[in-house]
C-alpha positions as CSV (number, residue, x, y, z in Angstrom):
1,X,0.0,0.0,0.0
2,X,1.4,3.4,-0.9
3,X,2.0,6.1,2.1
4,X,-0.6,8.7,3.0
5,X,-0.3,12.3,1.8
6,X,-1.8,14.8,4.2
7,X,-3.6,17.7,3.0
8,X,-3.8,21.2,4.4
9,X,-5.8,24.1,3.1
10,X,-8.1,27.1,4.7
11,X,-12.1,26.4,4.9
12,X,-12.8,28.2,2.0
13,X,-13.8,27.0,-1.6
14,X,-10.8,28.6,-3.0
15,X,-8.5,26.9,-0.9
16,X,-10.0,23.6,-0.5
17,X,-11.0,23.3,-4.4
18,X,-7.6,22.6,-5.7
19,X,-7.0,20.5,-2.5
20,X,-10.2,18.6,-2.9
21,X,-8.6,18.2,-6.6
22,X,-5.2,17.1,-5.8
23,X,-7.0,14.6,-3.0
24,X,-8.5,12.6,-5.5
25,X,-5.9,12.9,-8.0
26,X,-3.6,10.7,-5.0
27,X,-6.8,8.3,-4.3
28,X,-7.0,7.5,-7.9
29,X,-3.0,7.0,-7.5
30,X,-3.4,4.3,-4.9
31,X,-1.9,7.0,-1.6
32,X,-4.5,7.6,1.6
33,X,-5.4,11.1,2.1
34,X,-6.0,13.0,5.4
35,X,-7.2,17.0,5.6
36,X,-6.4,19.6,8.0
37,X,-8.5,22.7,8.1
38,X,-10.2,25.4,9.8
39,X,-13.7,24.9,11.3
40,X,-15.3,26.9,8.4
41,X,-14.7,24.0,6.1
42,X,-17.4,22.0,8.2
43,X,-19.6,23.0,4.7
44,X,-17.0,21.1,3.0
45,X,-15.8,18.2,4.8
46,X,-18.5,15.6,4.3
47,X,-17.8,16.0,0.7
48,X,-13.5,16.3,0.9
49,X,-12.3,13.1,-0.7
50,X,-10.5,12.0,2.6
51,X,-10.5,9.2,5.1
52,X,-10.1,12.0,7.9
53,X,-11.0,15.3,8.0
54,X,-9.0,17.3,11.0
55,X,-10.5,20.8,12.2
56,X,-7.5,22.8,14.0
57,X,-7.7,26.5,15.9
58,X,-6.3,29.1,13.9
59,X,-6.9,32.9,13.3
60,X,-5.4,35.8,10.6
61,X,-3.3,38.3,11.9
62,X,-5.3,41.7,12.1
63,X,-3.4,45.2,12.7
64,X,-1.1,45.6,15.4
65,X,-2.8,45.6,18.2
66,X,-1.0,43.7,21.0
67,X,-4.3,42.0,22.5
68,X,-5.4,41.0,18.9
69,X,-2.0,39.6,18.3
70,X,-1.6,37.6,21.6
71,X,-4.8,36.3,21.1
72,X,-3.7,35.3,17.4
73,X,-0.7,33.8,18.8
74,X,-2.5,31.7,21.1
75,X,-4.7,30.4,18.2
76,X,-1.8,29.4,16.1
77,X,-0.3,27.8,19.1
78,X,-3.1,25.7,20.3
79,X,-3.4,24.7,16.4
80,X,-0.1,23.3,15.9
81,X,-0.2,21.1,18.8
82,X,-3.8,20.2,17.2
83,X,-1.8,19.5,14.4
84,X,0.6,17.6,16.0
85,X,-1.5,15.6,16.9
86,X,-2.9,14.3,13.7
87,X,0.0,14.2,12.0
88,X,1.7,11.8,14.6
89,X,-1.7,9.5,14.5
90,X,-1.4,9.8,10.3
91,X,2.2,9.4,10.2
92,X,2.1,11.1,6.0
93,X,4.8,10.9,3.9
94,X,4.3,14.8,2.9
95,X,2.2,17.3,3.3
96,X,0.8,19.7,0.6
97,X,-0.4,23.1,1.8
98,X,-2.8,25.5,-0.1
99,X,-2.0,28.8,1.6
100,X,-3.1,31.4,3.8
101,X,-3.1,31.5,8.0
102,X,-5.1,28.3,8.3
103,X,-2.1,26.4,7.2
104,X,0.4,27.8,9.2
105,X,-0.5,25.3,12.3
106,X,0.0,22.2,10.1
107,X,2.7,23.1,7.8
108,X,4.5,24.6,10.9
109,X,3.6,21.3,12.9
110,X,5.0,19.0,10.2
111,X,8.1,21.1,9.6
112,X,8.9,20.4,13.4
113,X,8.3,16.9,13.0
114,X,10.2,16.7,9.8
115,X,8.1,16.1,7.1
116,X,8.7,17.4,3.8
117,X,6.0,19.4,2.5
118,X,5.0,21.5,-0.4
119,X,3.4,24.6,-0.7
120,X,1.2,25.9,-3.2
121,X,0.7,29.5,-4.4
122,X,-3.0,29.7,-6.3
123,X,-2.3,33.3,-6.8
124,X,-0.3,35.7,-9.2
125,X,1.4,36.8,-6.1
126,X,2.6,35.2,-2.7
127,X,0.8,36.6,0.5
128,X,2.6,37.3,3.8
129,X,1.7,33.9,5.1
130,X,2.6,32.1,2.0
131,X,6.3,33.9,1.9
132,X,6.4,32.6,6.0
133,X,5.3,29.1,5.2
134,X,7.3,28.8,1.9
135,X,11.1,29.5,3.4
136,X,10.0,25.6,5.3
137,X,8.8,23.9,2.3
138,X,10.7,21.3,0.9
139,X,9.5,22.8,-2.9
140,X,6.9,25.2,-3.9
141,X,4.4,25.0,-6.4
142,X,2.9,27.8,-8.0
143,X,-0.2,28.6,-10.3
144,X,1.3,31.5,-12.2
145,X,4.5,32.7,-13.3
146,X,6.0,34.5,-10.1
147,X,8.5,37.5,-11.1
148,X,9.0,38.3,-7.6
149,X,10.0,35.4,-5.5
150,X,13.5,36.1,-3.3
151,X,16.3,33.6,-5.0
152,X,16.0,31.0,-2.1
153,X,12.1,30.2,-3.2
154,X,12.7,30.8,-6.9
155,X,15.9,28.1,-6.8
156,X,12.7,25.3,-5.3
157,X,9.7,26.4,-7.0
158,X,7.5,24.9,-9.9
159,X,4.5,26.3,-12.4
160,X,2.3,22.9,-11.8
161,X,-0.7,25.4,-12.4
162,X,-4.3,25.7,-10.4
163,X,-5.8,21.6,-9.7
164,X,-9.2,21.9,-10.9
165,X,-12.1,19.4,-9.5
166,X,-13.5,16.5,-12.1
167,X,-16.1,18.9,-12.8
168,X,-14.1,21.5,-14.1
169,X,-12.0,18.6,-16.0
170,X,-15.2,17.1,-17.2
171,X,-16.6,20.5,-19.2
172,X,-12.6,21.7,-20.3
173,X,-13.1,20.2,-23.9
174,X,-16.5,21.9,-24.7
175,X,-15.9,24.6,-27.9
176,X,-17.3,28.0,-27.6
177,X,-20.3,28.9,-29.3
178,X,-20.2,32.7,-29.7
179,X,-23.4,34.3,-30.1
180,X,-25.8,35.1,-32.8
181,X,-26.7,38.6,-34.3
182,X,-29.8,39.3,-32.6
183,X,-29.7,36.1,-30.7
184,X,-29.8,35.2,-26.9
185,X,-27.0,36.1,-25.0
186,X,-25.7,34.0,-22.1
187,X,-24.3,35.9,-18.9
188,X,-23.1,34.3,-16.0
189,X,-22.3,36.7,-13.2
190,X,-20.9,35.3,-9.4
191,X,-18.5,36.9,-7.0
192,X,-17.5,34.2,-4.6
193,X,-19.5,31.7,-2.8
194,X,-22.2,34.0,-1.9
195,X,-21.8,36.3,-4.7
196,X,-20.7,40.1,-4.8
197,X,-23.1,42.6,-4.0
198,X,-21.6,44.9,-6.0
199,X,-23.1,42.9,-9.2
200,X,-26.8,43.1,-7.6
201,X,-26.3,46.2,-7.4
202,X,-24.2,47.8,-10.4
203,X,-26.0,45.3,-12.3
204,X,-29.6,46.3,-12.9
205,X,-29.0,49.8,-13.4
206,X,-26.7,49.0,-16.2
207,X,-29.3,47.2,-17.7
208,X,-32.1,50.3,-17.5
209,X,-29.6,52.0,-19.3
210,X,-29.6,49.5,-22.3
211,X,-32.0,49.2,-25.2
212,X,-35.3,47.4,-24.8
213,X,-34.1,45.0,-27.6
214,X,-30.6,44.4,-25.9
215,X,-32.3,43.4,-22.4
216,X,-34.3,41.2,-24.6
217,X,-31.7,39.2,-25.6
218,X,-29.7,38.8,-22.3
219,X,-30.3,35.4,-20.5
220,X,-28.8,36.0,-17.0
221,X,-27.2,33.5,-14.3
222,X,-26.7,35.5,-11.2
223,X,-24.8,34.0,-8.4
224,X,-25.9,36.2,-5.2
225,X,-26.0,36.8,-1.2
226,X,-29.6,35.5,-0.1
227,X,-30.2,38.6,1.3
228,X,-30.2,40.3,-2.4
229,X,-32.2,37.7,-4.3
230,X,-35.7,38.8,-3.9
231,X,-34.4,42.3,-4.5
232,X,-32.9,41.2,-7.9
233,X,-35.3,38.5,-8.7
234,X,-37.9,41.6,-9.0
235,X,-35.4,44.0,-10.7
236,X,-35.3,41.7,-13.5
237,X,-38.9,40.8,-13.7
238,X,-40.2,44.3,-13.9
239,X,-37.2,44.6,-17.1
240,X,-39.3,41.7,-17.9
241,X,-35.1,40.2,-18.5
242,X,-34.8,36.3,-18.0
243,X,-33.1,35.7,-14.8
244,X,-32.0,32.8,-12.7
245,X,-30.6,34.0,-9.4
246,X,-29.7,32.2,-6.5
247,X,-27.1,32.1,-3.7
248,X,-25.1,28.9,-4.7
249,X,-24.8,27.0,-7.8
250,X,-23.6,23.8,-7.1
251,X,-22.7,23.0,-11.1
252,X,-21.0,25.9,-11.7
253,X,-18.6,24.7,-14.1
254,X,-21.2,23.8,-16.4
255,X,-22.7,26.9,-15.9
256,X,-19.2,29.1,-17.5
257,X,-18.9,26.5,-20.1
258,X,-22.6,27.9,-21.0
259,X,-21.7,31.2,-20.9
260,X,-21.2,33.8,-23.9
261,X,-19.7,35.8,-21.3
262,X,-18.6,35.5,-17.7
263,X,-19.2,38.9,-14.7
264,X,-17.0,37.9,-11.7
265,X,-14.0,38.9,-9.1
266,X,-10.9,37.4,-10.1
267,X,-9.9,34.9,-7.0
268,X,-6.8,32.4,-8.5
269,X,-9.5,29.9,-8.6
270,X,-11.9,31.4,-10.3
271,X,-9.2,32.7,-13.4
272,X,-8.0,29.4,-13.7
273,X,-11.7,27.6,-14.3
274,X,-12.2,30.9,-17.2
275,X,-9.4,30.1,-18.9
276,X,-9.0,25.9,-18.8
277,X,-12.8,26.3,-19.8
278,X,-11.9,29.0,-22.1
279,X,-14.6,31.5,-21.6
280,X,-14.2,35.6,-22.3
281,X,-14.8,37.6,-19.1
282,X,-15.3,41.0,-17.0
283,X,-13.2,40.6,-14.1
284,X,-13.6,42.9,-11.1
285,X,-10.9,42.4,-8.6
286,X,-11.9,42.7,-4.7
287,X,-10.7,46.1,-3.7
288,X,-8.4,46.9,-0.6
289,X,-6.1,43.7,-0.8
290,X,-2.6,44.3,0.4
291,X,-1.2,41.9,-2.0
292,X,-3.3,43.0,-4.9
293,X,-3.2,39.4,-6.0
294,X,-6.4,39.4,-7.5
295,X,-5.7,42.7,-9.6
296,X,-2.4,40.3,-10.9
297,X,-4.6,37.3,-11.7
298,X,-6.8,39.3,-13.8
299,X,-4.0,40.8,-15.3
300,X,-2.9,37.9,-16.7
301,X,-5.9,37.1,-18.4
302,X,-5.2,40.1,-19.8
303,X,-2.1,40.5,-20.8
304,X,-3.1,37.4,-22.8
305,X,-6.5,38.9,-24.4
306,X,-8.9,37.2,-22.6
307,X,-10.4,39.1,-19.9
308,X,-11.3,42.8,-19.4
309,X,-10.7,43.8,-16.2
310,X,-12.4,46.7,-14.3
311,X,-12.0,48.2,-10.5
312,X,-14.3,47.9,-8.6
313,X,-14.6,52.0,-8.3
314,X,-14.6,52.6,-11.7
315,X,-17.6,49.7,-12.1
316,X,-20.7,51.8,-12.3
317,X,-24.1,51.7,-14.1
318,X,-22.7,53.3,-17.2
319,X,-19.5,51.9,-17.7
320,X,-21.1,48.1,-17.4
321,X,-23.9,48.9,-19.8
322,X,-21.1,50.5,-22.2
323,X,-18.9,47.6,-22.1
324,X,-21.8,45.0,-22.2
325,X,-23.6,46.7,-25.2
326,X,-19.7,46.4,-27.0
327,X,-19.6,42.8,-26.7
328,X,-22.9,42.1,-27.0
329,X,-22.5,43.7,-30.8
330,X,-18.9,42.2,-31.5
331,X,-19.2,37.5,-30.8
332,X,-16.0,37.9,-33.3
333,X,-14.0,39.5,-30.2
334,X,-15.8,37.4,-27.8
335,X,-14.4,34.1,-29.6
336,X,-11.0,35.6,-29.8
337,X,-11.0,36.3,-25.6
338,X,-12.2,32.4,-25.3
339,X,-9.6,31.8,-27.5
340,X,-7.2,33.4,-25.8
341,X,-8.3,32.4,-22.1
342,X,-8.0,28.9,-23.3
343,X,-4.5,29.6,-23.9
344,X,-3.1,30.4,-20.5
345,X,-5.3,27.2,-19.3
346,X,-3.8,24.5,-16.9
347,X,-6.2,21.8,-16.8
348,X,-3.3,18.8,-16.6
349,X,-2.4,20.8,-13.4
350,X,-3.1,18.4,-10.9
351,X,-1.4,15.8,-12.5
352,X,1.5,17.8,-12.4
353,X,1.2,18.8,-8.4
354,X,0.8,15.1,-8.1
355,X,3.7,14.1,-9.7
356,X,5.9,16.5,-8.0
357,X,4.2,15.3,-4.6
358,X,5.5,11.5,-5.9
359,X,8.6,12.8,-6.7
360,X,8.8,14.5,-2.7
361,X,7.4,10.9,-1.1
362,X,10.3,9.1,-3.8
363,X,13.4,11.6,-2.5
364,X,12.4,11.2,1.5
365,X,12.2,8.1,2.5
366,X,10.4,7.7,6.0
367,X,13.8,6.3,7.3
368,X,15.1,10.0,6.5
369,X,12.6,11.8,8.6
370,X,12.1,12.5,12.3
371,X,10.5,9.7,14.9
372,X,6.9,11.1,14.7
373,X,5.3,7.7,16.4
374,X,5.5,9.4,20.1
C-alpha cells in the first residue's frame, strides 16, 4: 500500500478546491489522504475526498494591536499542537499546503516533525503567510509565473498550475459557441460563494440603461447573497429580463462553459476555471487587498486577451452597460477572448502537483525523517 499524503488548506472553496482536486488525483493513484483545516470547512468536509478530516484552531493576523496579536498567537499555538497531533496519528509521507493563515499550524507542525512538504501558491502573487510558510517547504508549487519570489524560493519552485475538480476537468473540452446577431445572449455573473453585492447592485442599473431589444436578448445566471435575491429576482422581472438568481450554484462549471460571457472577481480559482474552460470575461478584482493578487490574476488574463478587467470603483451603471452593449455587438471578439483564455489554461495541473508530490514521497524516504510515532 502506498504512504498517506496529508492535506492542508483554509475552509474556503478557493483553498479547498484545488485540495479537494489534488485529493482525488492521489486516491486514484493508490496513496491515503487525510485534511487539515479550519472549522469553516465543516460545509465542506463531508464531501472532501479524505479518510479524515481534521478541524484545528487558527486565526489571521489583524493590525497591530498587542491584545489581537496575543490572542492570534494563542490560536496558532493551540493549532499546531492540534496538528501535532494528527499528524503523529497519520504518520504522512508529505504534506501539501494550499496557503493562507489556516495552514500555518500544520505546515508549521509537520516542519517540526520533519516532514517534507509542499506549498502551493494559487495566486499571481505570494501573500505574507505564504512567503512565511514557503522558506519551510521542501519545494513550492505555483499557479502562475512569479516574477518576484526572493532567489531561495525561486531556486525550489515549480508552475504545476491551479488543480481543478473533475467537474471542471469534465466541461474543459466543450468549444465556444459565440453568439448570434440578434440572438440570446448567455451571462453568467458570481462573486464568490455567496456572490458580490456589487453585481446586484451595479448590475440592474446598467441594464435600464440599455436598449429594450438588448435586455431582450440577455439570459442571465446570477450568483448572489440571499439577502439580495428577492431584491434582484424583482429588478429583473419588472425589465421583464430572463433571470436565474440564487445564492449557490452547485454546477458551476457547467454553468461558465454555457456562458457567452462571464461577470466575476478574479480569485486564483476562479481565473484558472475561465481560462481551462476557455470562456471571455469581465473581471472585477476585490478592492483593498494588500497583495493586490487578484488585480495580478486578472492581469494575466489580460495581458493574454482574454479578460477585461475593471476596478471595482470605476464599475458603475454606465460603464457596465457600455462595455456590455460592446460585446454584446462584437461575438468575433468574444471568440478571440475564449480563445485566448483557453491559452493560458492548466487543466493537466493536478497531474503535475501530483507528480511532483510523488517525486517528494520518492526523494524522502520515512527512514530519512524525524520519529513522529510518540
Amino acid at each position: 500500500m502506498k504512504p498517506k499524503i496529508m492535506l492542508t488548506a483554509g475552509g474556503t472553496g478557493g483553498h479547498l478546491f484545488p485540495a479537494q482536486a489534488l485529493a482525488s488525483e492521489l486516491t486514484r493513484r493508490g496513496y491515503g489522504v487525510e485534511l487539515i483545516t479550519d472549522s469553516r470547512a465543516d460545509k465542506y468536509g463531508s464531501a472532501f475526498p479524505a479518510d479524515k478530516v481534521h478541524l484545528v484552531k487558527s486565526d489571521t493576523i489583524r493590525g497591530k494591536n498587542p491584545i489581537s496579536l496575543a490572542k492570534t498567537a494563542i490560536k496558532l499555538g493551540l493549532g499546531t499542537l492540534q496538528a501535532m497531533k494528527a499528524i503523529r496519528a497519520a504518520k504522512p509521507a508529505a504534506i501539501v499546503g494550499f496557503g493562507g493563515y489556516p495552514t500555518f499550524p500544520p505546515m508549521f507542525a509537520g516542519r517540526l516533525l520533519g516532514i517534507p512538504s509542499i506549498l502551493h501558491e494559487a495566486n499571481a502573487v505570494m501573500g505574507r503567510a505564504n512567503r512565511m510558510l514557503a522558506k519551510g517547504a521542501s519545494a513550492v508549487a505555483t499557479s502562475f509565473p512569479l516574477k518576484t519570489l526572493p532567489a531561495d524560493l525561486a531556486a525550489k519552485a515549480t508552475m504545476t498550475g491551479n488543480p481543478l475538480r473533475d467537474n471542471v476537468i469534465a466541461v474543459c473540452g466543450q468549444t465556444y459557441n459565440a453568439p448570434e446577431e440578434g440572438g440570446a445572449f448567455h451571462l453568467l455573473v458570481f462573486g464568490g460563494s455567496q456572490g458580490a453585492r456589487v453585481f446586484s447592485q451595479v448590475l440592474p442599473e446598467a441594464l435600464k440603461q440599455m436598449a429594450p431589444e438588448d435586455r431582450e436578448r440577455l439570459v442571465i445566471v446570477q450568483q448572489a447573497r440571499p439577502e439580495d435575491l428577492e431584491g434582484l429576482e424583482a429588478s429583473y422581472r419588472e425589465m421583464g429580463v430572463a433571470a436565474q438568481v440564487a445564492s449557490f450554484f452547485t454546477d458551476l462549471p457547467e454553468r461558465i462553459a454555457a456562458a457567452h460571457l462571464v461577470i466575476s472577481r478574479s480569485g486564483a480559482g476562479t481565473v484558472c476555471e475561465l481560462a481551462a474552460i476557455g470562456r471571455p470575461s469581465i473581471l472585477v478584482p476585490l478592492p483593498g487587498a494588500l497583495d493586490n493578487d487578484q488585480g495580478l490574476n486578472a492581469n494575466v488574463l489580460a495581458e493574454a486577451g482574454g479578460a477585461w478587467p475593471i476596478p471595482q470603483k470605476e464599475l458603475d451603471p454606465k460603464r457596465l452597460a457600455r462595455e456590455l452593449k460592446e460585446l454584446m455587438d462584437n461575438p468575433g471578439r468574444l471568440a478571440q477572448a475564449a480563445q485566448a483564455a483557453q491559452a493560458q489554461g492548466a487543466p493537466e495541473a493536478v497531474q503535475r502537483l501530483a507528480d511532483l508530490t510523488e517525486t517528494l514521497v520518492g526523494a524522502a524516504p520515512a527512514t530519512e525523517q524525524k520519529e513522529i510515532t510518540s
